[in-house]
C-alpha positions in Angstrom: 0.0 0.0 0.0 1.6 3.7 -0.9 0.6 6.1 1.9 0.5 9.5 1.0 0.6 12.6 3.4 -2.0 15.3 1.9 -2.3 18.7 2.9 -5.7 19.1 4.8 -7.8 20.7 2.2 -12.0 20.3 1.8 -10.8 17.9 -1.0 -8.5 15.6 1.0 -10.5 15.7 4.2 -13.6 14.5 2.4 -11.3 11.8 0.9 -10.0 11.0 4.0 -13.7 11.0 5.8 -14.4 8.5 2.6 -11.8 6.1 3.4 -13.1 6.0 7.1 -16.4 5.4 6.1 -15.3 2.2 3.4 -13.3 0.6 6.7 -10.0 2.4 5.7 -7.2 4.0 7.9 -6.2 7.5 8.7 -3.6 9.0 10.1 -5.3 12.4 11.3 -4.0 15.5 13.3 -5.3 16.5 17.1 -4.3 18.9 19.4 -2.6 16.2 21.7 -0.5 13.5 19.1 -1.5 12.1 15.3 -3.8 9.2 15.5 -4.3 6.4 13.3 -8.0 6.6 12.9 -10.7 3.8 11.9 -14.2 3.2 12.1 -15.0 2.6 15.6 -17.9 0.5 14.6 -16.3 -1.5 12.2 -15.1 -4.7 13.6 -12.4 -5.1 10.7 -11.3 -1.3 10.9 -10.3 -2.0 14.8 -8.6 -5.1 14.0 -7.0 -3.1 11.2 -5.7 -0.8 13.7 -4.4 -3.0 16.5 -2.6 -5.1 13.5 -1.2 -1.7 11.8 0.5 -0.8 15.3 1.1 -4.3 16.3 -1.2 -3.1 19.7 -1.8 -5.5 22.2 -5.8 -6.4 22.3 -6.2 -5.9 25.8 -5.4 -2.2 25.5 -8.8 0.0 25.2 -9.0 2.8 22.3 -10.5 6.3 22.7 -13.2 7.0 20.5 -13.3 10.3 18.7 -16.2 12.3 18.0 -17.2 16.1 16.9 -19.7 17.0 19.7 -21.3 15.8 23.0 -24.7 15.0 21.0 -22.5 12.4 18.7 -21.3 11.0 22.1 -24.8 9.9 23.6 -25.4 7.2 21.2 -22.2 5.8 22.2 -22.1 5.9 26.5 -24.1 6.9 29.2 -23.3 10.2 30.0 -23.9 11.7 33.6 -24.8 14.8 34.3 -21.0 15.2 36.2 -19.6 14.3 33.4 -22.1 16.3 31.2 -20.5 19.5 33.0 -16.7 18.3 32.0 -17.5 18.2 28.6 -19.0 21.4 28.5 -16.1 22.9 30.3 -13.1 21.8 28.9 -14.4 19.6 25.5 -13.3 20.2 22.7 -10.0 19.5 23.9 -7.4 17.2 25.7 -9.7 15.1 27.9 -11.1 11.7 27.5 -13.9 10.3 29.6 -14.4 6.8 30.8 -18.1 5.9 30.7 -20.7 2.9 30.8 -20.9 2.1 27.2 -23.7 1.1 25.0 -24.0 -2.1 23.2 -23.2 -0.4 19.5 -19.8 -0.6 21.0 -18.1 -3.7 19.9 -15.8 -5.2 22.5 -13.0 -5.4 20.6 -12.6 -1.4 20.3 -12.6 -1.2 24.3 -11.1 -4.6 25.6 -14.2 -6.4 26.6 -14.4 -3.5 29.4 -18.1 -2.2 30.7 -17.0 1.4 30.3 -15.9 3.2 26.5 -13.5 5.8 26.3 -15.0 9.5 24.7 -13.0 12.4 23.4 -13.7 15.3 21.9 -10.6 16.4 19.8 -10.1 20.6 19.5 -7.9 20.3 16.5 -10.0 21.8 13.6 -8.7 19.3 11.1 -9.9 16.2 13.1 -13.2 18.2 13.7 -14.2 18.5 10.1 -13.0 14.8 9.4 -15.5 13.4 11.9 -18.1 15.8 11.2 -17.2 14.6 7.2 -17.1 11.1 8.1 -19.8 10.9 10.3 -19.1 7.9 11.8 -17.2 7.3 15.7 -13.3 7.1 15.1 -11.3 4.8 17.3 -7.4 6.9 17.4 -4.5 5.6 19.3 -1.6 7.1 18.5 -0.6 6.6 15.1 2.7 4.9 16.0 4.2 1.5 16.6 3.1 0.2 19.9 5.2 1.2 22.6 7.4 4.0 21.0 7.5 7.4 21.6 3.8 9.1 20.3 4.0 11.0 16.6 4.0 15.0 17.0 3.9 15.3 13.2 2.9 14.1 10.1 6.3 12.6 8.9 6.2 10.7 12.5 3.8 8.9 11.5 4.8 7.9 7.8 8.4 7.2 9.8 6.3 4.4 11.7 3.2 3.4 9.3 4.0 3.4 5.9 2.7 1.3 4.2 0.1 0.2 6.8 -2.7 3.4 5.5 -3.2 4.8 2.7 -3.6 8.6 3.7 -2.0 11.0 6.5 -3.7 14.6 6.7 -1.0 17.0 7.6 -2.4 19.1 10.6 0.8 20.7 11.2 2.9 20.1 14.8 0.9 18.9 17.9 0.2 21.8 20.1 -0.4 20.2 23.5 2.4 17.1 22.4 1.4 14.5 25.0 -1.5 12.1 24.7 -4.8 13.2 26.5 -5.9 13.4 30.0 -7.6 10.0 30.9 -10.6 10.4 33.7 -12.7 7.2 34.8 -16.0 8.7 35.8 -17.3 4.8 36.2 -15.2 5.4 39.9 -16.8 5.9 43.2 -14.5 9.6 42.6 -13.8 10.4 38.9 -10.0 9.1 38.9 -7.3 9.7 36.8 -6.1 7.1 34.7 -3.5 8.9 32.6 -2.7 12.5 33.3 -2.3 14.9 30.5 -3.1 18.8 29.2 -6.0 18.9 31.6 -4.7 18.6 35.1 -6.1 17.5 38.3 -6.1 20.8 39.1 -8.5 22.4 36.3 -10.9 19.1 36.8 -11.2 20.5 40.5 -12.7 23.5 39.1 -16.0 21.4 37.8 -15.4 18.5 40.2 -15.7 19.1 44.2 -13.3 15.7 44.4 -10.7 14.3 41.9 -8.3 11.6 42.1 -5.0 10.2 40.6 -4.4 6.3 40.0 -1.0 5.5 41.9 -0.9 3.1 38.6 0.0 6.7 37.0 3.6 6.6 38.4 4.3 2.9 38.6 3.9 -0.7 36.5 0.4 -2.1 36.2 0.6 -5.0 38.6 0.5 -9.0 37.4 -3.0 -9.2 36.1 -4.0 -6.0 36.5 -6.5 -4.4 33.7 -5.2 -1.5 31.5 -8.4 1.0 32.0 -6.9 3.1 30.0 -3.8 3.6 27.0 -1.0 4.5 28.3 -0.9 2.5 30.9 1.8 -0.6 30.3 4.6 -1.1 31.8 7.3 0.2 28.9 5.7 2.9 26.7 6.4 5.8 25.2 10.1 4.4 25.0 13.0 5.1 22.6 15.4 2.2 21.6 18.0 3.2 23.8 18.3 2.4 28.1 16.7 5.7 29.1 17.4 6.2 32.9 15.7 9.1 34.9 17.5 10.6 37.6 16.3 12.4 40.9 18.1 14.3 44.1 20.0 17.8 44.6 20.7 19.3 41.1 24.6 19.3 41.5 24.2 15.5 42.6 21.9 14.7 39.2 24.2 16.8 37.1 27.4 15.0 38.7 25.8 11.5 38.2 24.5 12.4 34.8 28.4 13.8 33.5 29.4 10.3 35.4 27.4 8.0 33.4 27.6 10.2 30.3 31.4 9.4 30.4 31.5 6.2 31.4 29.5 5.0 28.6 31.8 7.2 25.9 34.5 5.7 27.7 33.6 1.7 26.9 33.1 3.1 22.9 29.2 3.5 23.7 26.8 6.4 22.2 25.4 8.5 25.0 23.0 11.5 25.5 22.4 13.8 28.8 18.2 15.2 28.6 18.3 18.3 30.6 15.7 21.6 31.3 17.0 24.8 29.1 18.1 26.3 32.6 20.9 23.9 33.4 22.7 23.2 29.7 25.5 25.1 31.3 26.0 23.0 33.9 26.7 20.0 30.8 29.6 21.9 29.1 31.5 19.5 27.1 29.3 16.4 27.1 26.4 15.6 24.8 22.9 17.2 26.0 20.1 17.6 24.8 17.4 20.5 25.8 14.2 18.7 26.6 11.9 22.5 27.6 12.4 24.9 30.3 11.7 24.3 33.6 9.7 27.4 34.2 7.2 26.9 31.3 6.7 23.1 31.6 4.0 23.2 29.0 7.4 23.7 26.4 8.5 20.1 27.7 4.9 18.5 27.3 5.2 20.2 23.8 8.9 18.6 22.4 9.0 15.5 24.7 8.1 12.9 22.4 10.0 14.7 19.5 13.2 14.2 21.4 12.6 10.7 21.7 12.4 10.3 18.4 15.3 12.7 17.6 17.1 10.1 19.7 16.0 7.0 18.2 17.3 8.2 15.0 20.5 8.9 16.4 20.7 5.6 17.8 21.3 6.3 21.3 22.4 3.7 23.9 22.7 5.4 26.7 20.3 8.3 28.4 20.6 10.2 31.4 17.4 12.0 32.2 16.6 15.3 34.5 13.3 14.8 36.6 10.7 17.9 37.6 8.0 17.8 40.1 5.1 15.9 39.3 2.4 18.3 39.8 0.4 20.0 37.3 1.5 19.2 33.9 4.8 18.0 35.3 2.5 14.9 36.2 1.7 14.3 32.9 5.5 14.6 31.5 6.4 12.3 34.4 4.0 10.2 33.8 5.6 9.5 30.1 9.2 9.8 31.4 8.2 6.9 33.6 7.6 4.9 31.2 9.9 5.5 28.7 12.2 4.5 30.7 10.3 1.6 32.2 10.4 3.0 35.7 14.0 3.0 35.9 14.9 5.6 38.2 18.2 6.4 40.0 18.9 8.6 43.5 21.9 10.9 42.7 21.7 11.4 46.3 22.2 8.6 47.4 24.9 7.6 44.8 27.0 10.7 45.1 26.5 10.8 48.7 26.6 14.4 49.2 23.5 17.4 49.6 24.7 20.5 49.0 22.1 22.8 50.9 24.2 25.9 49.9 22.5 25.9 46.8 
């Protein structure tokens, strides 16, 4: 199959929204990552998708449609979860709800609930409102690598596997979509992403975060949600995050950096934009500033990518809190690097509280 990336004219987005409609792929533009699109009532189109990413079955999809009145045929929708929609849809969030039986069990994993999002970019907008059918979108990657930003992301991984990509241009947000389970006694998070915790307490009088958002799913334990496997989001090389003091990360990180030249080994330091300096002379890499977080959501996954072209070994990684969006972007670094995480503190031995 030749895959072609078309600009996102009338023309190409009703072609596109044809394709969908026949069972066909598409790779098509939101405001969070690319996603590789299908009919989400289309047994074949799922089992299209799952093949084309080589996706484990047990892992849900999110459902994409134009408006809240194009979700109700799909899920029971509450009037809590009415009010989150209205508040912060179109956009980054995606809604766990009891499904309806239109919804075949291969799109959500066998699961009682259905995953709803209401995409902002304006490309994927007119393409569902074209196609008018549901669209089931994971990211429009291979399984387990870092999520596409761009257009030539996804040809990179998919070519080949669809026919057409519509060009939307660069991801805005950059990191996958918040996930919130409103089957829960308390609307949970499932996987944290543009919309924080802390803008759903602005609708919600009680939020909270799965503690499977910073650690492994356990042995037998469901994936609720994407996002949610052990490795994901990963490069090809050992990505290893590291936490403490800052002169005891950027010590450790210049350690490992040159032991790994040292044994004839490729290596790459991540750090924020406000300690580059501190790297002179080694390899690094800017992954956003620390004061505008949202510029690390943004280029995170690009960087992975940069670095899997490079053919990387070994990666060092700077840490940030993980509160507001820096819970999202941990979230990902987590498992990118497989929850591999190393205490500078405790290897270099030393705080120092002068700085």
């Amino acid at each position: 199959m030749n895959t072609k990336i078309l600009t996102p004219t009338d023309e190409n987005i009703w072609l596109a929204a044809q394709t969908l409609r026949e069972g066909g792929l598409v790779g098509m533009p939101t405001e969070t990552v690319y996603g590789l699109g299908g009919d989400a009532l289309n047994e074949e189109a799922i089992r299209a998708i799952f093949a084309a990413k080589a996706r484990p079955a047990d892992n849900p999809l999110i459902i994409h449609v134009p408006s809240i009145q194009a979700a109700e045929g799909l899920c029971e929708i509450s009037d809590v979860s009415r009010r989150l929609m209205c508040a912060f849809c179109p956009g980054p969030l995606t809604l766990l709800m009891p499904k309806k039986p239109i919804i075949p069990a291969v799109a959500n994993a066998g699961l009682d609930s259905v995953a709803i999002r209401i995409p902002s970019h304006p490309v994927a907008l007119q393409l569902l409102e074209m196609s008018g059918v549901p669209v089931a979108a994971p990211s429009a990657n291979t399984s387990g690598k870092p999520s596409p930003t761009t257009a030539m992301h996804v040809y990179h991984d998919l070519y080949g596997k669809l026919p057409i990509i519509l060009d939307g241009g660069a991801c805005q947000v950059g990191l996958e979509s918040t996930v919130l389970d409103m089957t829960a006694e308390v609307p949970t998070v499932l996987r944290p992403g543009g919309i924080t915790p802390e803008l759903l307490l602005t609708v919600l009088p009680e939020v909270r975060v799965s503690d499977s958002v910073l650690r492994p799913l356990k042995e037998g334990e469901k994936a609720l949600s994407p996002g949610m496997r052990y490795r994901h989001y990963a490069p090809s090389g050992q990505l290893t995050l590291v936490k403490g003091e800052q002169s005891n990360v950027e010590h450790l990180c210049k350690k490992m950096y040159q032991d790994t030249v040292n044994v004839g080994r490729s290596a790459r330091i991540l750090a924020f934009e406000e300690h580059l300096p501190a790297y002179e002379g080694q390899s690094v890499l800017s992954i956003g500033s620390l004061s505008r977080p949202e510029t690390i959501a943004h280029k995170l996954f690009a960087v992975l990518r940069q670095i899997d072209d490079e053919k990387i070994d070994i990666l060092t990684c700077e840490i940030l809190p993980a509160e507001g969006i820096g819970l999202a972007i941990m979230n990902r670094l987590s498992r990118a690097a497989a929850f591999h995480v190393i205490d500078a503190d405790a290897i270099v031995g030393f705080v120092d509280t002068r700085r």
